[in-house]
KOLROTOR-580964 format. One record per residue (C-alpha): residue in three letters; chain; x, y, z. Coordinates in steps of 0.1 Angstrom, whole numbers, always signed. Layout:
% KOLROTOR-580964
NODE resn chain     X     Y     Z
NODE  ala     A     X     Y     Z
...
END
This chain:
% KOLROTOR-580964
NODE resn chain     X     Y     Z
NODE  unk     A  -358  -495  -306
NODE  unk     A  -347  -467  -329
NODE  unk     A  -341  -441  -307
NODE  unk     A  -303  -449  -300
NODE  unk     A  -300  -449  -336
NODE  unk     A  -318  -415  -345
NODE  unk     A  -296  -405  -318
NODE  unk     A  -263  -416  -334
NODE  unk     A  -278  -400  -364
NODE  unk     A  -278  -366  -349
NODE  unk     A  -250  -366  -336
NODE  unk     A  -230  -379  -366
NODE  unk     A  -250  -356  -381
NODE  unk     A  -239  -323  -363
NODE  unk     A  -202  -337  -359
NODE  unk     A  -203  -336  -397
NODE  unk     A  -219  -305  -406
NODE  unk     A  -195  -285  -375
NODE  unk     A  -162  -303  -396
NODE  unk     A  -176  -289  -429
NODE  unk     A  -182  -257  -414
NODE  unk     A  -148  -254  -398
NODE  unk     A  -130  -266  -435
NODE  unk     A  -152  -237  -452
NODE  unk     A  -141  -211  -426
NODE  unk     A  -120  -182  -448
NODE  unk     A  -111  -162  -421
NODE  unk     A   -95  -167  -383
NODE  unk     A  -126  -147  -374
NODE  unk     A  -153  -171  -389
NODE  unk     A  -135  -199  -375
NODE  unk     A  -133  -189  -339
NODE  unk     A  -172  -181  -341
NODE  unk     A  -181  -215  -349
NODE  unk     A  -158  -232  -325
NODE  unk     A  -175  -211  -297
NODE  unk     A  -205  -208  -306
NODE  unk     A  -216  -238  -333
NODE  unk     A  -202  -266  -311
NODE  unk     A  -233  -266  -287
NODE  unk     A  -252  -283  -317
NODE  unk     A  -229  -314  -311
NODE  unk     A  -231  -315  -272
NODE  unk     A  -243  -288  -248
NODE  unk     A  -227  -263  -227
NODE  unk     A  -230  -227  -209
NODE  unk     A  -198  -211  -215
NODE  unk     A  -172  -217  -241
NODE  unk     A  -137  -199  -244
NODE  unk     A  -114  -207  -275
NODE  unk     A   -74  -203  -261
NODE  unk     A   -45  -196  -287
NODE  unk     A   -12  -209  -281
NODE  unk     A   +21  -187  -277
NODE  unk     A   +45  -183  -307
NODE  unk     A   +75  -168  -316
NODE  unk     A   +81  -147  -283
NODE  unk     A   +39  -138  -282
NODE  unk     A   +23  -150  -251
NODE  unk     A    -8  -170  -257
NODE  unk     A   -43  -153  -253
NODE  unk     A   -80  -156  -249
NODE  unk     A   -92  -154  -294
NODE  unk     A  -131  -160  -286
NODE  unk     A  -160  -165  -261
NODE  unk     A  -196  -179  -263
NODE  unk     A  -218  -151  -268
NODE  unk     A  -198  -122  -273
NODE  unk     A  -195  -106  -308
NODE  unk     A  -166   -84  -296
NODE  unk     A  -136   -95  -269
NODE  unk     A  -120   -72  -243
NODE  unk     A   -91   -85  -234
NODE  unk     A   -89   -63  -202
NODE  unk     A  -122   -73  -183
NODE  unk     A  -117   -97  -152
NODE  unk     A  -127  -125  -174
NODE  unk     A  -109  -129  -198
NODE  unk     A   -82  -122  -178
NODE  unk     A   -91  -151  -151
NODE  unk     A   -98  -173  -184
NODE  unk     A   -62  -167  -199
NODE  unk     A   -46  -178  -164
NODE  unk     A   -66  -210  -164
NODE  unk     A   -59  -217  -195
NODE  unk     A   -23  -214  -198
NODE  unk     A   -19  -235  -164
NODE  unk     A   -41  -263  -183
NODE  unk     A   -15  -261  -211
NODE  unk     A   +13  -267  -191
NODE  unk     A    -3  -298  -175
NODE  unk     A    +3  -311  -213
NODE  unk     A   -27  -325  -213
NODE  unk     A   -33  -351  -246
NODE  unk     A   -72  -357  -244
NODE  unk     A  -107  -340  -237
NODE  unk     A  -105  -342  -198
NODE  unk     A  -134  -332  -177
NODE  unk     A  -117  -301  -153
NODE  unk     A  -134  -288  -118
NODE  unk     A  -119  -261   -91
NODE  unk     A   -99  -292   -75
NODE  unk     A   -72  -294  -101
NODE  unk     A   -67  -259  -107
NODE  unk     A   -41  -239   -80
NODE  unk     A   -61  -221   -53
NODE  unk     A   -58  -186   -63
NODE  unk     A   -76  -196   -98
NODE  unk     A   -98  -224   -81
NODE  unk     A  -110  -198   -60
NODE  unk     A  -125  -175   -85
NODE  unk     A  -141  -204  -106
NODE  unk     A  -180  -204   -93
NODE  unk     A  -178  -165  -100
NODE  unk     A  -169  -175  -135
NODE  unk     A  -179  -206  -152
NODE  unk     A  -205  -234  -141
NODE  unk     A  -197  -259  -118
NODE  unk     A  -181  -287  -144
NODE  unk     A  -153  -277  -175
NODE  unk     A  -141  -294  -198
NODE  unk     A  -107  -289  -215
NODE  unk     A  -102  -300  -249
NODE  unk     A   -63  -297  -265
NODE  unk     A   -61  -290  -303
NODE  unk     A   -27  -298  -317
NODE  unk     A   -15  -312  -346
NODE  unk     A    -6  -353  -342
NODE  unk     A   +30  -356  -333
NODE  unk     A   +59  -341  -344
NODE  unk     A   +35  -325  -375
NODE  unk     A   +40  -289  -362
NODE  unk     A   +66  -271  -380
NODE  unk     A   +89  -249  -356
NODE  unk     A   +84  -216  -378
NODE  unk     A   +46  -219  -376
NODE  unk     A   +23  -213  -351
NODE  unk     A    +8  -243  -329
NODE  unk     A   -26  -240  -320
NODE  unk     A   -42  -241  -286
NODE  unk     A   -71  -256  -268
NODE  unk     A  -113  -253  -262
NODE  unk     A  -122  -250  -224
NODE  unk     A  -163  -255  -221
NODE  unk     A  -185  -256  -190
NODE  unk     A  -217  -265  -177
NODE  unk     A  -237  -277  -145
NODE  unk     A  -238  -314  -159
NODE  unk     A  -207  -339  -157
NODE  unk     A  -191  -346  -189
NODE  unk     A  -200  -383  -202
NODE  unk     A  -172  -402  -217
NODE  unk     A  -187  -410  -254
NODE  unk     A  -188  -368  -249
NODE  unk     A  -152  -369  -246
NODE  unk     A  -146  -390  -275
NODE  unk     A  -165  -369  -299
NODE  unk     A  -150  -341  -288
NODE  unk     A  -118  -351  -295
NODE  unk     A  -129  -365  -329
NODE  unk     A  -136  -329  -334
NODE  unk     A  -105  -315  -320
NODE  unk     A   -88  -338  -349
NODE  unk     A  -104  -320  -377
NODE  unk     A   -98  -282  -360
NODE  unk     A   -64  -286  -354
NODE  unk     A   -55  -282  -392
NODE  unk     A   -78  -257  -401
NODE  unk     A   -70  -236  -373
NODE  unk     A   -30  -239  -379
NODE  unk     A   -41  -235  -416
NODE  unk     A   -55  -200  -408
NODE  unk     A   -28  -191  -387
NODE  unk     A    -1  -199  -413
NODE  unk     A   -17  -181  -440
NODE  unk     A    +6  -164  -464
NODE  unk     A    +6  -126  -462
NODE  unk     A   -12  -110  -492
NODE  unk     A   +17   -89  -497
NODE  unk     A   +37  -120  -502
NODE  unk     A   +10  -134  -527
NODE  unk     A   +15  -104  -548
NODE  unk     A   +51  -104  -549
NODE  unk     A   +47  -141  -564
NODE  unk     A   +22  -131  -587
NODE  unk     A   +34  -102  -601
NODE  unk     A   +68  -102  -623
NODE  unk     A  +101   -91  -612
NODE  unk     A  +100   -59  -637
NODE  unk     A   +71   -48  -625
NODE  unk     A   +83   -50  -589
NODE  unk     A  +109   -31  -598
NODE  unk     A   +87    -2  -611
NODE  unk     A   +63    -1  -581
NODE  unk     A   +96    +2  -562
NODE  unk     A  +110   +33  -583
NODE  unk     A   +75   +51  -581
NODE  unk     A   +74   +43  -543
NODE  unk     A  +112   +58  -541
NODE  unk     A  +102   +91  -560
NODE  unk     A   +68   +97  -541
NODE  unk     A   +90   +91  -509
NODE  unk     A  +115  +122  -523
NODE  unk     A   +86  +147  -528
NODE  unk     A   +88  +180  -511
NODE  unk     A   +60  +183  -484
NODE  unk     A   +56  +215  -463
NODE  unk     A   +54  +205  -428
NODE  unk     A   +31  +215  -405
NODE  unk     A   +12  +207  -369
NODE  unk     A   -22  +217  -353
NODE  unk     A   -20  +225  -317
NODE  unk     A   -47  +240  -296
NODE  unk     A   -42  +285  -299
NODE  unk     A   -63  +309  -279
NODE  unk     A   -65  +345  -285
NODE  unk     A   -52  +366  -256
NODE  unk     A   -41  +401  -241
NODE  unk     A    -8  +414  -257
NODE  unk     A   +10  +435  -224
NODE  unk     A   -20  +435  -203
NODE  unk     A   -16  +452  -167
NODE  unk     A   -19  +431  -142
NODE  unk     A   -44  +435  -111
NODE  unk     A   -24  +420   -80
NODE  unk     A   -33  +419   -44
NODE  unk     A   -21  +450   -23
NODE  unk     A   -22  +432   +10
NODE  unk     A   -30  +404   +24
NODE  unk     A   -68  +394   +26
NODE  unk     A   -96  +381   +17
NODE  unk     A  -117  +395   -16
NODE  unk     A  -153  +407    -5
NODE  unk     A  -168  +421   -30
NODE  unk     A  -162  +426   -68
NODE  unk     A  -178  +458   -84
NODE  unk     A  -173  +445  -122
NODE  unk     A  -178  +415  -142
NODE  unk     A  -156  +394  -164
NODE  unk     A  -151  +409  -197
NODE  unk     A  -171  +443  -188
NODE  unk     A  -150  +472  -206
NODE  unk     A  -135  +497  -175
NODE  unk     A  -122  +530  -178
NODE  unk     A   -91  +545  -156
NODE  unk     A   -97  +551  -116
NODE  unk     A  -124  +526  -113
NODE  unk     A  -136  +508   -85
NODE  unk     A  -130  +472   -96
NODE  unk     A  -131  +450   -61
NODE  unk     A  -126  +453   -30
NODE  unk     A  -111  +432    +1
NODE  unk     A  -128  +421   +37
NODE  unk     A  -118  +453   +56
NODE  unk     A  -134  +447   +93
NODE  unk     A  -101  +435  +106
NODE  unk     A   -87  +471   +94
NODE  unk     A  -120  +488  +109
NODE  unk     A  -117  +474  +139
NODE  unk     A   -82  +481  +146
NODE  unk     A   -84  +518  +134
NODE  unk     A  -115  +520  +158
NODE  unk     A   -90  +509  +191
NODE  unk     A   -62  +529  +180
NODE  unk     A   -79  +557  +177
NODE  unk     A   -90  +555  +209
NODE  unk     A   -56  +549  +225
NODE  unk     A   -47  +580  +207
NODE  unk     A   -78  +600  +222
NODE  unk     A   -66  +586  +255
NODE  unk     A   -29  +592  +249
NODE  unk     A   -38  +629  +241
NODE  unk     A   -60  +635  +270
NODE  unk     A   -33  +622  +294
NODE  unk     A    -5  +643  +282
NODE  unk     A   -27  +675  +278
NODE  unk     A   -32  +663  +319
NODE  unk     A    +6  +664  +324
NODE  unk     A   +11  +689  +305
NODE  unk     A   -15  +713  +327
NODE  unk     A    -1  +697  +361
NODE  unk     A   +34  +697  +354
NODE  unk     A   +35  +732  +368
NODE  unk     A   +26  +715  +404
NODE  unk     A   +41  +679  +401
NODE  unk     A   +73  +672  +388
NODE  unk     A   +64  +634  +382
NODE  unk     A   +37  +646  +356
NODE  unk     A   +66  +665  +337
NODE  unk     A   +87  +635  +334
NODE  unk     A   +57  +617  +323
NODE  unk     A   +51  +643  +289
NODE  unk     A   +81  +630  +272
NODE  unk     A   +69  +596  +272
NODE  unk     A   +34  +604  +264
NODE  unk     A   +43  +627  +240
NODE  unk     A   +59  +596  +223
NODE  unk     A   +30  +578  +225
NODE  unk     A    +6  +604  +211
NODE  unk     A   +30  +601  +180
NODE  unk     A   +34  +560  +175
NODE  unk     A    -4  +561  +178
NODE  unk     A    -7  +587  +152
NODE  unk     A   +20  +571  +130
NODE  unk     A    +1  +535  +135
NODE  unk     A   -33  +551  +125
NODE  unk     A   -20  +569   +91
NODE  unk     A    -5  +533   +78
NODE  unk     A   -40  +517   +91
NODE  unk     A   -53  +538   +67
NODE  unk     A   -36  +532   +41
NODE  unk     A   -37  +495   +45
NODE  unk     A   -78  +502   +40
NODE  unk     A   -72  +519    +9
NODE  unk     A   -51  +493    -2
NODE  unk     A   -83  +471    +2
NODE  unk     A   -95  +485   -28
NODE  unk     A   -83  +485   -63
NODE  unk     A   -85  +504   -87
NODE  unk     A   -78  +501  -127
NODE  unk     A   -48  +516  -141
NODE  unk     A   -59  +523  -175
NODE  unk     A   -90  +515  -200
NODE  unk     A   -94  +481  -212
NODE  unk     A  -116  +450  -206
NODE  unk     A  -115  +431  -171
NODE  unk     A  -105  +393  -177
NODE  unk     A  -113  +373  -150
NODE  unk     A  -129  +341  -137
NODE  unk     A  -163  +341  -121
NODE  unk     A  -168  +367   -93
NODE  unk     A  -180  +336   -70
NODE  unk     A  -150  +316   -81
NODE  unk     A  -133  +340   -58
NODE  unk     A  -160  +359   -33
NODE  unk     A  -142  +345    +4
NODE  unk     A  -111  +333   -10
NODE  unk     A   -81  +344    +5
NODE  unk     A   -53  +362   -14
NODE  unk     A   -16  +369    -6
NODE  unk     A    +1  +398   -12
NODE  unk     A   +14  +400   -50
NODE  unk     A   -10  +373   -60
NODE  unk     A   -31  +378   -92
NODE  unk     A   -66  +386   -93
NODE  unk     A   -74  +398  -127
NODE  unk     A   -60  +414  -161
NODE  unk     A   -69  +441  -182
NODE  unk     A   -66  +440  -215
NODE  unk     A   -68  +464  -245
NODE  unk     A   -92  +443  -269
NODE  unk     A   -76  +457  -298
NODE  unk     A   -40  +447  -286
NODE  unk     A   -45  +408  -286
NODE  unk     A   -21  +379  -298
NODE  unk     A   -22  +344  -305
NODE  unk     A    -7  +319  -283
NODE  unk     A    -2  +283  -286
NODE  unk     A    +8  +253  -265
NODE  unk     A   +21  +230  -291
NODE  unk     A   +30  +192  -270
NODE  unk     A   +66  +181  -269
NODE  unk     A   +50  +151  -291
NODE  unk     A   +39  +169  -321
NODE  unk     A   +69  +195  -320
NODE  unk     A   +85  +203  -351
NODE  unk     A  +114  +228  -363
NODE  unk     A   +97  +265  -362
NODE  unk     A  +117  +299  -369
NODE  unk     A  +104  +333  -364
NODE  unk     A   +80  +342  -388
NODE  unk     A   +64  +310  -394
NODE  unk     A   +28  +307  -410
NODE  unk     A    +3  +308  -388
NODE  unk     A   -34  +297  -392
NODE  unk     A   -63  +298  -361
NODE  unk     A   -93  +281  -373
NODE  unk     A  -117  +288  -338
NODE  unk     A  -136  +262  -328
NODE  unk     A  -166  +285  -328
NODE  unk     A  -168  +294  -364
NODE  unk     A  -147  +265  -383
NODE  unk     A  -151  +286  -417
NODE  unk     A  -134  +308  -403
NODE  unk     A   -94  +315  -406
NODE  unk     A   -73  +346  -386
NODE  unk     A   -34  +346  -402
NODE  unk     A    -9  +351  -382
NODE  unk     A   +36  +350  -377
NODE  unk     A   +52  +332  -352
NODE  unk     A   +69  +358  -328
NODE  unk     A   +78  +341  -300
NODE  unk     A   +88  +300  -291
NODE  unk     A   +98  +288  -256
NODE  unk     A  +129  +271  -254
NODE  unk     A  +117  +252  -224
NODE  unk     A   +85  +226  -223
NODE  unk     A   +63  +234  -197
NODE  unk     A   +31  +214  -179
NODE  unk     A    -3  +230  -192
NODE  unk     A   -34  +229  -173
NODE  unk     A   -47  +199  -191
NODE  unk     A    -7  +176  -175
NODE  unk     A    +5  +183  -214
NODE  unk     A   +44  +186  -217
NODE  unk     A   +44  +216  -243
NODE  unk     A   +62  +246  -254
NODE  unk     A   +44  +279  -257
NODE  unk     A   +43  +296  -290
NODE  unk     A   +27  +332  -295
NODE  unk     A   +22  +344  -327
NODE  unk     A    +7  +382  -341
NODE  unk     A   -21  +386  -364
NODE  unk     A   -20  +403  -396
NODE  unk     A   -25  +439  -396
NODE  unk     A   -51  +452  -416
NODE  unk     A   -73  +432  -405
NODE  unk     A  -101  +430  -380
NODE  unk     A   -84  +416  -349
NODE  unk     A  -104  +380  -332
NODE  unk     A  -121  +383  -304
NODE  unk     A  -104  +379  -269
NODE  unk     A  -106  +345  -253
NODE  unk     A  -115  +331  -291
NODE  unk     A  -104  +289  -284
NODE  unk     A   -94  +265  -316
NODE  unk     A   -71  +251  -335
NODE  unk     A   -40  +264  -347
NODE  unk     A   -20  +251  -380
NODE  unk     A   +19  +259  -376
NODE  unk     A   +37  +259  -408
NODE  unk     A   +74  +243  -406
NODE  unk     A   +99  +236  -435
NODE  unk     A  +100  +216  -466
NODE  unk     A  +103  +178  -461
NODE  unk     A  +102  +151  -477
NODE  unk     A   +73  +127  -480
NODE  unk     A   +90   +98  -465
NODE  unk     A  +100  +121  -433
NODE  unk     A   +64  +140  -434
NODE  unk     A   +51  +106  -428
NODE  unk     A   +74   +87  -408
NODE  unk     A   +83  +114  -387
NODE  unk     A   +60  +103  -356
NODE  unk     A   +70   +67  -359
NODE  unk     A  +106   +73  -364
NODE  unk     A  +108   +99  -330
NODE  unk     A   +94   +67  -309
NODE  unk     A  +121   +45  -325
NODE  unk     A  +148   +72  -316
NODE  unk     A  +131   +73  -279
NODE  unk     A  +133   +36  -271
NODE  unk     A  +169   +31  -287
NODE  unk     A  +177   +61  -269
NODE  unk     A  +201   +84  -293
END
């Protein structure tokens, strides 16, 4: 006979302990763990999801769910949940109402069994009446679900609880600012100073300056270009090997050449033979001597196409122009690729003739004149720092390989000293003009402003 009691018990019992708990919360985030998570101690349930009103322009969103430490708002469901429950807000709904796939629309019904268990329950928290100031926040609503039907004394403790969170979550919401406790506690005078110190710290000169990604490369390096058009065959030098003048450095597929000198030598041979024939019967036959003419023109188109044949196979193979180091990509990256004529195959580049050059993103740009400080910390060797002067800015942005919109800067190191290794990657430190402290760190913030007022 005491088992309806002890029953009542508990459940008074957790009802009171979850309203203590949710007066005692200090922070939004404490609140909305207890709601989603606490609230199973008072009547059970699978999934819980805590829903926050709109406000003020701000459309209303998922704040918690049951089990998760840490909400993305982006995943499918929490995305599904904020649908469903901003359609259950609109049906103004005043009490805890149970809530199955039947009274939701069908493109939300749909989606529910992939969701949430087959019976929901959606609980309103609002403050009573009219109680809701209009420069506040309201508060929202508690959707829970599980396989069992919800049982009406359920409901009603429920709601009892949705009495006592209502306050305590608008509470939290409409928490003073600590920036607005301070200016109550502290006096006006001393206001005032903060604000003079904050005005002269804003005036001080800062020198400006930007990291962008630099790489050391060639200064005038010849370029190796395609002679013809082909296909590269064979490469007879690495990347990065040091050359010296007149050597071999690739070749390209040449059996279509071959083959073609092959047959037109042979219509030459033929050619010959017949007009040294004419030429021997003309004597006798005065059809042959007519024929030597056009023969002899022949003999001499043939020869003429064989000399450029030839020199279309020595354009199959390139040489290198002066002594330096051969940049290039992998060998394989280009072994049966086919090349146009003009089309660049590979630089070389005197190591000891090497500048910097930078691609600094339209984001980050700042004002630069010739001459400007220059510092390349490589990503190799971070202790390490090669000066150099901005020589060189593009007046146009350009895409890089990486989709950046930036403008290309190239610098020259210091002389005197040991120049950095070609192909040396890291970041590069561009030293503008004087600023102020307010601009140095507003700048960024105040560009976007300019971009979406658009002036």
């Amino acid at each position: 006979m005491n088992a309806p009691t002890d029953t009542l018990d508990a459940t008074l019992g957790a009802l009171l302990n979850l309203q203590k708990r949710f007066c005692t919360a200090s922070t939004l985030e404490e609140f909305h763990y207890s709601v989603v998570n606490e609230v199973i101690y008072l009547v059970s349930y699978r999934q819980a999801a805590l829903w926050r009103s709109g406000w003020g322009g701000r459309s209303g969103g998922i704040d918690a769910l049951s089990g998760l430490p840490i909400l993305d708002r982006d995943v499918p469901l929490v995305q599904w949940l904020t649908s469903v429950c901003r359609y259950l807000e609109g049906r103004a709904i005043q009490n805890a109402t149970p809530i199955t796939l039947s009274d939701l629309p069908p493109d939300l019904g749909s989606s529910w069994h992939e969701w949430l268990s087959q019976h929901g329950l959606w609980l309103p928290v609002a403050l009573p009446g009219n109680a809701t100031p209009p420069t506040v926040p309201p508060v929202g609503g508690v959707l829970l679900a599980r396989e069992e039907p919800w049982t009406p004394a359920e409901q009603l403790i429920l709601e009892q609880l949705g009495v006592t969170m209502a306050p305590v979550w608008w509470g939290l919401l409409a928490r003073r600012s600590p920036w607005r406790r301070l200016r109550e506690k502290w006096p006006r005078a001393r206001q005032l100073l903060v604000v003079i110190l904050l005005l002269g710290l804003a005036l001080v000169p800062m020198r400006q300056s930007v990291l962008a990604p630099g790489e050391v490369v060639a200064h005038a390096p010849v370029v190796v270009r395609a002679a013809i058009d082909g296909v590269v065959d064979e490469f007879y030098v690495t990347p990065n090997e040091t050359v010296k003048v007149g050597q071999l450095l690739l070749r390209l597929d040449s059996k279509k050449l071959d083959n073609l000198l092959a047959v037109t030598q042979n219509e030459l041979d033929v050619v010959r033979a017949e007009h040294r024939q004419a030429v021997q019967t003309a004597l006798h036959n005065t059809r042959d001597t007519a024929r030597i003419a056009l023969l002899k023109g022949r003999m001499e188109q043939r020869g003429a196409d064989l000399v450029y044949i030839r020199q279309q196979l020595e354009r199959t193979r390139l040489y290198a122009v002066r002594d330096g180091v051969a940049v290039f990509t992998d060998a394989n990256d280009w072994i049966g690729r086919p090349v146009t004529i003009g089309e660049r195959i590979m630089m070389l580049a005197d190591p000891k003739q090497v500048e910097l050059e930078i691609n600094l993103p339209v984001a980050d740009a700042i004002t630069l004149a010739p001459g400007a400080e220059i510092e390349l910390f490589p990503a190799a060797d971070p202790g390490l720092v090669f000066p150099a002067r901005l020589r060189y800015l593009s007046y146009r942005a350009d895409l890089t390989t990486e989709g950046v919109l930036s403008y290309r800067l190239k610098g020259d190191f210091a002389r005197g000293v040991p120049p950095p290794r070609l192909g040396l990657r890291g970041s590069a430190r561009i030293h503008g003009q004087q600023v102020s402290l307010f601009y140095y760190l507003l700048r960024r913030p105040l560009a976007m402003v300019r971009r979406m007022i658009a002036f």
